[in-house]
C-alpha positions as CSV (number, residue, x, y, z in Angstrom):
1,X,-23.6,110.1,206.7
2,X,-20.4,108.1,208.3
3,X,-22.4,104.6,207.3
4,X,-22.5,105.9,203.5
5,X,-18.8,106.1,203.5
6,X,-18.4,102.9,203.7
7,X,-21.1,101.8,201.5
8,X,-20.0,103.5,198.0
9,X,-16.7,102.0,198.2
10,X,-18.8,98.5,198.7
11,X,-21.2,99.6,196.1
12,X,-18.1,100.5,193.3
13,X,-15.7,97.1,194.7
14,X,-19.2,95.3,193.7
15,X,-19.5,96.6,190.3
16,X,-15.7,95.4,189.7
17,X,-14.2,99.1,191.1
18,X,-10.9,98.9,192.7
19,X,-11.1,100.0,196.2
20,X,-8.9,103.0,195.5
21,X,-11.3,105.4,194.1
22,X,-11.4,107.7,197.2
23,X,-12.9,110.5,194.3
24,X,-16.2,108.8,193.6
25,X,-16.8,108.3,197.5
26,X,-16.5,111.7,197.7
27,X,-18.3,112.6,194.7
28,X,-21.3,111.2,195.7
29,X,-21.4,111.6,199.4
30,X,-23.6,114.7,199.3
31,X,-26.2,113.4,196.8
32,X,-26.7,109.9,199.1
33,X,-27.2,112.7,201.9
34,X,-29.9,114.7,200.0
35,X,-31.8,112.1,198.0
36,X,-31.0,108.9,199.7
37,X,-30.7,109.2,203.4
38,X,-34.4,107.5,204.3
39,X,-32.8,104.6,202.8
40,X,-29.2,104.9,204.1
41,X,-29.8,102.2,206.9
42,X,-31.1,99.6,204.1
43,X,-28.2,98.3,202.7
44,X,-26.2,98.8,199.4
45,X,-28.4,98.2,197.0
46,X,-31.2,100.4,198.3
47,X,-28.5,103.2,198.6
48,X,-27.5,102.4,194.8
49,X,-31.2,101.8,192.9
50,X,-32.0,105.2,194.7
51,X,-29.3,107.0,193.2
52,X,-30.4,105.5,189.9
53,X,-33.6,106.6,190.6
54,X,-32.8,110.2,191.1
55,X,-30.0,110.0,188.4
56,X,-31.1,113.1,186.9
57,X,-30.6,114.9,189.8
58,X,-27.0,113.8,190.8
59,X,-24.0,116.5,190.4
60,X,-22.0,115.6,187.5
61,X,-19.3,113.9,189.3
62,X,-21.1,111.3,190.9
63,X,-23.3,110.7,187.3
64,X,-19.7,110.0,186.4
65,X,-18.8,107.5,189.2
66,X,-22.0,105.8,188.1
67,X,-20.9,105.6,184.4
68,X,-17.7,104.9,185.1
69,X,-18.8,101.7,187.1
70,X,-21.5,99.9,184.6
71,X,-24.4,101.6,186.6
């Protein structure tokens, strides 16, 4: 869990995000930690193309954070 708050801010600076969105860390903390944590320790991209993956499972806030960010 402490590893993944630094990858979404990575993950939303990389899709042209400004590092200030503190919000869509937190929005999508808890989903990384029930659908993506056997993948937590692979990187960024594995953490983002499993959220994709289980997009229609995510709360709405972090669906947003997604939108919001081309992804």
């Amino acid at each position: 869990m402490t590893k993944f708050l630094f990858i979404l801010p990575l993950l939303l600076c990389a899709s042209g995000a400004s590092a200030q969105h503190q919000p869509g860390q937190d929005a999508c903390a808890r989903d990384v930690t029930r659908f993506c944590r056997p993948v937590m320790n692979n990187g960024d991209g594995a953490v983002l193309a499993c959220l994709k993956q289980n997009r229609t499972k995510l709360s709405k806030g972090c669906e947003k954070v997604l939108t919001d960010h081309g992804q």
